[in-house]
C-alpha positions as CSV (number, residue, x, y, z in Angstrom):
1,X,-21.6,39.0,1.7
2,X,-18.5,40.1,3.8
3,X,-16.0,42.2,2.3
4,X,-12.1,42.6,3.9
5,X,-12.3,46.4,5.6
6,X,-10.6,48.7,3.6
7,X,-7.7,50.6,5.1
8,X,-10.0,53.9,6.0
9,X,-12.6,51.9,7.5
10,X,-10.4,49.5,9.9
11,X,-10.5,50.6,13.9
12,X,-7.0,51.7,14.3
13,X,-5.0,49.4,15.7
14,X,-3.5,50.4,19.6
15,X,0.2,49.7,20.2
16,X,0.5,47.5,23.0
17,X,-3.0,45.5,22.5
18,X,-1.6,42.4,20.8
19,X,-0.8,41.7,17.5
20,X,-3.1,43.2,14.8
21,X,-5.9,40.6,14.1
22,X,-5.5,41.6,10.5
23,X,-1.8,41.1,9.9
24,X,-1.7,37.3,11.4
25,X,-2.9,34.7,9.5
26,X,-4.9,32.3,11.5
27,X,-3.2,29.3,12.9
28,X,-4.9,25.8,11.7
29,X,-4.3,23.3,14.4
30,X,-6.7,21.1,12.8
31,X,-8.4,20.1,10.3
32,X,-12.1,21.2,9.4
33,X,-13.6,18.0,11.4
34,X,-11.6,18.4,14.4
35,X,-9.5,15.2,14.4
36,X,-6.3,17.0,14.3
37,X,-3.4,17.0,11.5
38,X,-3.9,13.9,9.8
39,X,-0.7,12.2,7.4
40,X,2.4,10.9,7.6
41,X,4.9,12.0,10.3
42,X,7.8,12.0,8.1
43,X,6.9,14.5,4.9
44,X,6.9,13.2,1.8
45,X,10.4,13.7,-0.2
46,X,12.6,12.5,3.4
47,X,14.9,9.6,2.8
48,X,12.7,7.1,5.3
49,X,9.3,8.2,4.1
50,X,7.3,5.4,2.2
51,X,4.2,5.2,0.9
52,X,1.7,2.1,1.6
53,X,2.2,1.0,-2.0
54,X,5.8,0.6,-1.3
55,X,5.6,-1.0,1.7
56,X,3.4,-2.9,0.3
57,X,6.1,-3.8,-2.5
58,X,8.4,-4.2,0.0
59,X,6.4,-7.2,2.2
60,X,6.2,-8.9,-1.5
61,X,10.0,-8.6,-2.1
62,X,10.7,-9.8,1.4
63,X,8.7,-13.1,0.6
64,X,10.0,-13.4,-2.8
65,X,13.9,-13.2,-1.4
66,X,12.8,-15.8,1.4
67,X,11.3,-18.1,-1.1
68,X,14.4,-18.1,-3.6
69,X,16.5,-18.9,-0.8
70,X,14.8,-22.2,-1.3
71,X,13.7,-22.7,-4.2
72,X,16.3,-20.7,-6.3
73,X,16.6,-22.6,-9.5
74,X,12.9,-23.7,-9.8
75,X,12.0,-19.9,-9.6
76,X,14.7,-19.0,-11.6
77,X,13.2,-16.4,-14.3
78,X,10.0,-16.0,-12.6
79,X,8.5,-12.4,-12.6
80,X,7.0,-11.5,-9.2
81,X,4.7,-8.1,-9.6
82,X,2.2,-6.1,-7.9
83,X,-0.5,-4.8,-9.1
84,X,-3.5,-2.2,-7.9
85,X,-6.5,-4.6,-8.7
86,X,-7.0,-7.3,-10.6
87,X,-8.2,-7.2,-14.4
88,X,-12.1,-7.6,-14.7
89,X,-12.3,-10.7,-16.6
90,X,-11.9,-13.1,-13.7
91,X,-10.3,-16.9,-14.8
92,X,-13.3,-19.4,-14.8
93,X,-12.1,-20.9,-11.6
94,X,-12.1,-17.8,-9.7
95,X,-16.3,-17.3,-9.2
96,X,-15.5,-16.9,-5.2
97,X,-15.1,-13.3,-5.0
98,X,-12.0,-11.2,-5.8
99,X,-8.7,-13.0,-6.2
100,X,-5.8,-11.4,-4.2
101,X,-2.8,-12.9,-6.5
102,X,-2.5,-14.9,-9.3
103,X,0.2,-17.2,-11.2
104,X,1.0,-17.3,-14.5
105,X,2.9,-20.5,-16.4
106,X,5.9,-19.1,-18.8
107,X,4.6,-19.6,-22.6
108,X,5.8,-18.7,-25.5
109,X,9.1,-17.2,-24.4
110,X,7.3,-15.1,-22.0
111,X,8.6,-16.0,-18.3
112,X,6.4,-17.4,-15.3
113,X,4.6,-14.1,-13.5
114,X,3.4,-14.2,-10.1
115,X,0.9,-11.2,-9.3
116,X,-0.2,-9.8,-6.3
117,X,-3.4,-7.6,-6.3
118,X,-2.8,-4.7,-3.3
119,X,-6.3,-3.5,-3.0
120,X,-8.0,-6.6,-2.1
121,X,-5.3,-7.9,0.2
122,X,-5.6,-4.7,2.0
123,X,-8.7,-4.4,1.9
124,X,-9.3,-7.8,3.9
125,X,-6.2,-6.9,5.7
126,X,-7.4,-6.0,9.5
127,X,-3.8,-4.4,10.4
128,X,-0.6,-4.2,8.9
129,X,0.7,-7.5,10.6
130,X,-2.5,-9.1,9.5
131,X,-1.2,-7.5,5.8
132,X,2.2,-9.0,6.0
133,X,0.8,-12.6,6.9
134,X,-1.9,-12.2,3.8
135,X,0.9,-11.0,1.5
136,X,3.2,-14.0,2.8
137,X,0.4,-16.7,2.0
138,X,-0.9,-15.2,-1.1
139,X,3.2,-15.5,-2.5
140,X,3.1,-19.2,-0.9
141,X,0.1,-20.4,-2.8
142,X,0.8,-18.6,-6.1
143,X,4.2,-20.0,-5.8
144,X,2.7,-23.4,-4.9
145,X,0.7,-23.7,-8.2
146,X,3.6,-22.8,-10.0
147,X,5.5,-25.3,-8.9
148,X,2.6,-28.0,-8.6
149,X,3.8,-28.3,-4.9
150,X,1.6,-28.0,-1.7
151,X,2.2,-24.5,0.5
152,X,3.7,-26.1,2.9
153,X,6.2,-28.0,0.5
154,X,7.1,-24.3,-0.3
155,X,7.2,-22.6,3.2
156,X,7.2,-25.2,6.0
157,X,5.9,-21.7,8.2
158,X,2.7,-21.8,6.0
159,X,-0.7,-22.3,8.1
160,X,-3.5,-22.7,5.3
């Protein structure tokens, strides 16, 4: 086991030889696998810093504003959300693997909901452009069955 040197056993340290080892701290330039100072480059708490979840949030606002441009009055009251994952008990129709957003009619005085699931849309997201598009269509079609329209009825730019 290694113990810090006391005072009385430490090699006096000679003026002129450098800084004492023992008074300056070590300097980490990276991190313990040697990839270097990994994270944002603007620190958390800075007026421009976002996290991926909001930017995330961000992408789904930016459809949902381009969309009521639109179609304004037919989504009038509609609830657009994200959320992490979706719930485990998938809808009977969804046995093909994870959905990435789902719709929900208004009923009993609740409004419409349109959901978007972040974790699987990143997840099969290969970069953030590829993210935006997925975000863009997932909106689209959940919008779509909403409305009982086609995708393209609700964003001519939509490529199924």
């Amino acid at each position: 086991m290694h113990h810090a040197a006391s005072p009385e056993h430490r090699p006096e340290h000679r003026p002129g030889a450098g800084p004492d080892p023992a008074a300056v701290p070590p300097v980490r330039r990276r991190d313990r696998r040697g990839r270097g100072v990994r994270g944002p480059l603007l620190p958390p708490g800075t007026p421009a810093y976002r996290t991926r979840a909001e930017q995330f949030d961000d992408l789904v606002l930016d459809v949902v504003e381009l969309l009521q441009r639109r179609w304004g009055p037919q989504l009038a009251g509609t609830e657009f959300a994200v959320e992490d994952v979706p719930p485990s008990d998938p809808a009977p129709w969804e046995s093909d693997g994870v959905p990435l957003g789902r719709c929900f009619p208004a009923e009993s005085g609740r409004p419409a909901r349109v959901v978007v699931y972040r974790r699987p849309v990143d997840f099969r997201a290969a970069d953030d452009t590829d993210r935006a598009d997925l975000v863009r269509d997932v909106v689209v079609e959940q919008v779509a069955h909403l409305l009982a329209r086609t995708p393209e009825e609700i964003d001519p730019g939509y490529d199924s």
